[in-house]
N, C-alpha and C positions, 0 to 999 in steps of 0.2 A: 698237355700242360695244365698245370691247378688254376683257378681264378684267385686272385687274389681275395686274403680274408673279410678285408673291408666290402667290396663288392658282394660276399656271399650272405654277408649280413642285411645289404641294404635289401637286396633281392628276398629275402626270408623274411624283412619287414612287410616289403612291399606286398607281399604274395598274403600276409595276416593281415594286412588293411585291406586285400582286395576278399578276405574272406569274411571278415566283418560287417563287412560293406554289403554283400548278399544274404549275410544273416536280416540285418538292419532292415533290407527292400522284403526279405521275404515275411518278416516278422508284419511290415505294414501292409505288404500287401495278402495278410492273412486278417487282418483288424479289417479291413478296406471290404473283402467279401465277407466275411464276419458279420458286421456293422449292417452294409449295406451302403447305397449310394449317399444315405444324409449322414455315413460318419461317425454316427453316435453306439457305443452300446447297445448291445438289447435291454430293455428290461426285465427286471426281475421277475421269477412269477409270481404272484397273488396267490394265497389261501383267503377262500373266499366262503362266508358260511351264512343262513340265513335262518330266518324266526319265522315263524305264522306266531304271530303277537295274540288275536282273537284265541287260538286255539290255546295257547300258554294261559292266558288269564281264565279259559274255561276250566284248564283240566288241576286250577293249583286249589289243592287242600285248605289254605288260608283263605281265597276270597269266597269257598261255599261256608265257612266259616262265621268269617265278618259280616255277609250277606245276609246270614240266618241272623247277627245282631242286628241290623238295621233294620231286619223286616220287624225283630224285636219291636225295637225304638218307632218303630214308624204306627205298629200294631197301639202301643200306648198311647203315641199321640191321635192315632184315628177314632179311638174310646172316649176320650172326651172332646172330639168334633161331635160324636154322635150323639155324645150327653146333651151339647148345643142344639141340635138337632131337632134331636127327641123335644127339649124345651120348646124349641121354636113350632115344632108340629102343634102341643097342645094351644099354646098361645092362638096360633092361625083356628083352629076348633072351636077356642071357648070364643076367637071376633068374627068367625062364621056369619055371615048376615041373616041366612037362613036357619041355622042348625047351631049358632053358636048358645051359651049361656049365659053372655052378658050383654046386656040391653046397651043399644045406642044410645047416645045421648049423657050417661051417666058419668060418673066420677072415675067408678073403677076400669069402664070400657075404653077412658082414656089412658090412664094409668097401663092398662094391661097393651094400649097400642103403644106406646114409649119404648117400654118393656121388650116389645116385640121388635122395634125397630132398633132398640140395642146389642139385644141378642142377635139380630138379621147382621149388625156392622161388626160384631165380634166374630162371628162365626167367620165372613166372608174375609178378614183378618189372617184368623188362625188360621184357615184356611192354606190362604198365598200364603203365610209365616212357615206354617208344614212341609212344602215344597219348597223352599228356598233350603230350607234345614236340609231337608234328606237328598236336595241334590249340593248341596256343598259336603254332605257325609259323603257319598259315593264319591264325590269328586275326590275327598280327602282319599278313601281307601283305593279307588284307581291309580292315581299319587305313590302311594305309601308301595303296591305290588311292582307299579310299572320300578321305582327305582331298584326292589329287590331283583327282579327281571332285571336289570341294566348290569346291575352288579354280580349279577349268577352268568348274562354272556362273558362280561369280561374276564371270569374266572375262568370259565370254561376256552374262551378265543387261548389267554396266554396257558393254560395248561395243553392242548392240542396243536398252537401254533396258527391260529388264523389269524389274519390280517385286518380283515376287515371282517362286519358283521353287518345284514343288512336285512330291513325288516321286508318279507314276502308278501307280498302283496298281488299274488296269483288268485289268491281264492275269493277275490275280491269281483263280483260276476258283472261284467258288462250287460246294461238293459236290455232284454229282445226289444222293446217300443222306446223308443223317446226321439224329440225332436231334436234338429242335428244341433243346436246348442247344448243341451245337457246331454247327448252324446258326446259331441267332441270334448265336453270336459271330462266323463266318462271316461274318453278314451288315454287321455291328455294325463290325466290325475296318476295311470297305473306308473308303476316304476319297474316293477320287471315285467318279462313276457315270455320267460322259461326257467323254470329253476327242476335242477334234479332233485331226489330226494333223497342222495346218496350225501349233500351238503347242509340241507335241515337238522338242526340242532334242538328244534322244539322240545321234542320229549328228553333230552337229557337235561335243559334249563329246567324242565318239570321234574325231574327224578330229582336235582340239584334240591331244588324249592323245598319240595314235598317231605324230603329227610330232615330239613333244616329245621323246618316247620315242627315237621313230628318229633325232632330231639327235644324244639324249644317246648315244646306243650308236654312233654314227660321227663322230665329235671332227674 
């Protein structure tokens, strides 16, 4: 004898709700070993790339460059420290007490000690003025590479696809000697403590640099 039509339907419902229903359990409980006991996603993986920064600013064509101007600039202003110098040598010669040529006591002996003592405050002036200058220059052109450096990883990160970029700080050599305070900052200070070299990016921010560099200096 047939079932009636109504029954054959509820039965065909019932039997696709009890098949969804095992989808639904099976689908969670594949998230559930998936996930793990806390539930969540994996995460993503990282592309992960890194710099020896030192080694970048030794090997870029611009800062032996600039450096050769500053030792310029520095060569000029050290020429007339020496000019000051040279002054102030004869000065101390001619007030020599024993060996000098201008007698104590007199008009010009004092005249020339003035002299000497202005030239002695100028000097020691230009001096300190020297070294403020040529360290706010270098300050300036470490400045000027470290941004092109900044802007040559992020070129390179989003052309290759890394994530993150991060400066190496391997080569960086723990003291054989010191005591355990400026050891443990030693120690404290590094940020990595392996990097492969299969992720170093160094010489390609320098190949980057170096082209750039040399297109700009030949128009």
């Amino acid at each position: 004898m047939n079932a009636p039509k109504a029954l054959t339907i509820r039965l065909s419902r019932f039997s696709l709700t009890l098949a969804l229903g095992a989808i639904v359990l099976s689908t969670v409980a594949w998230r559930a070993g998936a996930y793990g006991a806390s539930g969540r996603p994996p995460a993503t993986a990282t592309a992960i790339a890194v710099v020896n920064l030192p080694k970048v600013l030794q090997d870029l064509n611009e800062r032996q460059v600039r450096q050769q101007e500053l030792d310029a600039s520095a060569k000029v202003r050290q020429a007339q420290l020496d000019e000051l110098t040279d002054r102030v040598k004869v000065l101390e010669a001619d007030l020599d007490p024993e060996n000098g040529t201008v007698k104590q006591g007199t008009r010009e002996y004092r005249d020339k000690v003035v002299e000497l003592r202005e030239l002695q405050v100028t000097l020691e002036a230009r001096y300190k003025l020297l070294n403020q200058v040529l360290s706010f220059d270098r300050g300036a052109v470490l400045r000027d590479l470290y941004l092109e450096i900044e802007k040559a990883v992020k070129q390179i990160a989003e052309r290759d696809g890394y994530d993150v970029v991060l400066l190496d700080d391997t080569g960086f050599a723990i003291p054989e000697e010191a005591g355990q305070d400026d050891m443990n900052r030693a120690i404290l200070s590094r940020n990595m403590l392996y990097t492969h070299s299969s992720i170093d990016i160094s010489d390609q921010i320098v190949r980057l640099l170096n082209n750039e560099f040399q297109a700009g200096s030949n128009p």
